[in-house]
C-alpha positions, 0 to 999 in steps of 0.5 A: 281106459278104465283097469276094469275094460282092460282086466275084461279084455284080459280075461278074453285073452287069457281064455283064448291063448290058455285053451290053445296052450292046451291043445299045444300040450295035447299034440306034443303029448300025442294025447290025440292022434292025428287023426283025431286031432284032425277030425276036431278041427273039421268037426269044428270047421264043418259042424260047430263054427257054422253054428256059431255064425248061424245063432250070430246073423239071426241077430242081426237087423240088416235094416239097421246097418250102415250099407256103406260100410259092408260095401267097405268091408266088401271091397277091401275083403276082395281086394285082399283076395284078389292079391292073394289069388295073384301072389299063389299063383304067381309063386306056387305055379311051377311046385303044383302045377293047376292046382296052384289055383287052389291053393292060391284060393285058400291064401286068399281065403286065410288072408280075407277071412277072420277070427270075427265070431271067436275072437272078435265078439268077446273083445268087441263085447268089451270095446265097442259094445253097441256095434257088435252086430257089425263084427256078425256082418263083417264075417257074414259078408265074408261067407257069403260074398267072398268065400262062395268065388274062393270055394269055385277057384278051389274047386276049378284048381282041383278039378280033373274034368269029368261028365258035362265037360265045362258045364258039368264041371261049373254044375258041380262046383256050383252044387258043392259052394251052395252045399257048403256049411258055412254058406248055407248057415250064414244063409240060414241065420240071416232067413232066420233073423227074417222070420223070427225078429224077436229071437229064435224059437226057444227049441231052436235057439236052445240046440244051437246054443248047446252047439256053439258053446263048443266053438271057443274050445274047439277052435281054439285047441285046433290053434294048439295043434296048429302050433305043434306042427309048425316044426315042419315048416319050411323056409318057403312056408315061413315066407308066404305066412309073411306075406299072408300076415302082411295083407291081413293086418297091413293092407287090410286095415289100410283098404279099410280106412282108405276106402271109407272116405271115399265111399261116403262112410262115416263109421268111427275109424277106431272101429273101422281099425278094430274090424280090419284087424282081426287074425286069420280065422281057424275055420280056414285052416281047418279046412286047408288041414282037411284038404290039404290045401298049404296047412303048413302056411295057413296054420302059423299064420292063424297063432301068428296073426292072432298074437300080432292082432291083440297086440294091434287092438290093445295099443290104443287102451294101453297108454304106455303103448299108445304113447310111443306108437307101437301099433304103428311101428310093429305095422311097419316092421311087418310091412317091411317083411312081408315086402322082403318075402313077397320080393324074394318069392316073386323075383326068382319064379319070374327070372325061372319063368322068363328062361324058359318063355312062360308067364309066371303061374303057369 
């Protein structure tokens, strides 16, 4: 690879990790308070990142994609999140009880979901420049195939009942995961992509471009705050941030490359790798922050997997890494402990549940 692709990656990464240094610094000094801190992580989880993805998908022409691989990107995608579902359940059954469910529910959300439309597009700019609008349907597939099932399990974890019995509360679940932001602007870009194949109207395409300019910004300064709360995690949160980065940038990538074959899709593997190597998205931890749902897990993992995924991309361009392999031996290492932490958070609930005659999860 040319030193000019690779001062451009640079660049990306330089921007990116010097903008979460930042938010890092802001937190520490308590130049924000908490809540504000918060309220820039749901300003950008609720208004600035579903802009982002609104402006993405109206660019994309679904009559030009390769349908075999969204079913790839879809099928791995819930099977990630299936694990997800049964690990939380499995492991955090008898701390929160039913709502382990939700929690279970933004494990797999953290794990399935990626950095696509922050991360993703400036490095696949630079590396995959004519395949770019499978990183939009990579994140689209997500939000509106995916995240809509994990929105309802959430919602079901935290429901207390309420008028309607089991109907009203399947209404009101159904009513808040079709009101959900980035449901609706996922469905909005792709309408908009529909009506308007030749772009945007100049008035709409300029007010959401002012929106989603904000996005790397906010985003990547609620990583910075992300990481200043890390000193509170506890020996637990450390373990399933393991097992999360582990189904993330292990299992993934090998459902991504297994499945391909199979399902008759011949997209380069180079890219089906990149695709499947994207960290955990901050919009998630965003929203575990703003609900409370395991942010002490979620907000390692999104720094944590994100220093590993560049890693990841860049061994390939990096000849010195890509002659001894790295990319394959840090995948390794991480398999290994992710394995060591699934292991010694599952063991000890299963023993606890069997004295007492319960099935794990309950």
């Amino acid at each position: 690879m040319s030193s000019n692709l690779l001062d451009k990656v640079g660049m990306v990464m330089f921007t990116s990790f010097g903008t979460m240094l930042i938010g890092l610094a802001v937190a520490r000094a308590e130049l924000l308070p908490e809540p504000a801190r918060k309220g820039v992580s749901l300003l950008y989880a609720k208004l600035v990142f579903p802009m982002m993805v609104f402006r993405g998908v109206a660019e994309i022409n679904l009559g030009e994609l390769d349908v075999t691989v969204l079913l790839v990107v879809f099928l791995s995608k819930a099977l990630v999140a299936a694990v997800c579902v049964g690990f939380g359940r499995a492991t955090l059954g008898t701390m929160h009880g039913r709502a382990s469910l939700s929690h279970a529910a933004m494990y797999a959300m953290a794990a399935s979901h990626s950095f696509d439309v922050t991360l993703g597009i400036p490095l696949a700019t630079e590396l995959f420049p004519t395949l770019v609008a499978y990183v939009y349907a990579n994140q689209s597939v997500q939000l509106v195939l995916v995240n809509p099932v994990l929105i309802g399990l959430e919602l079901l974890g935290s429901s207390r009942g309420g008028p309607g019995g089991v109907l009203g509360t399947l209404r009101r679940i159904g009513y808040q995961v079709c009101t959900q932001p980035l449901v609706v602007m996922t469905l909005a870009g792709l309408a908009a992509g529909r009506a308007y194949p030749a772009g945007l109207p100049p008035g709409l395409g300029a007010l959401s471009k002012q929106v989603a300019a904000a996005g790397p910004c906010l985003g990547f300064l609620s990583l910075g705050f992300a990481v200043a709360a890390m000193r509170g995690t506890s020996s637990l949160e450390v373990r399933h941030c393991a097992v999360l980065c582990a189904l993330k940038l292990l299992l993934m990538p090998a459902l991504y490359l297994g499945l391909a074959p199979l399902l008759g899709c011949s997209a380069d593997p180079a890219f089906l790798l990149f695709l499947a190597s994207m960290p955990a998205s901050a919009s998630v931890y965003s929203i575990a922050l703003t609900k409370g749902l395991s942010p002490r897990v979620i907000g390692p993992l999104v720094p944590l997997s994100m220093l590993l995924s560049v890693a990841l991309v860049l061994e390939p361009i990096v000849p010195a890494a890509a002659a001894v392999h790295a990319g394959f031996w840090l995948r390794l290492l991480l398999g290994v402990v992710g394995a060591g932490c699934a292991a010694y958070s599952l063991i000890p609930t299963g023993l606890a549940s069997a004295a007492a005659g319960q099935p794990p999860g309950t």
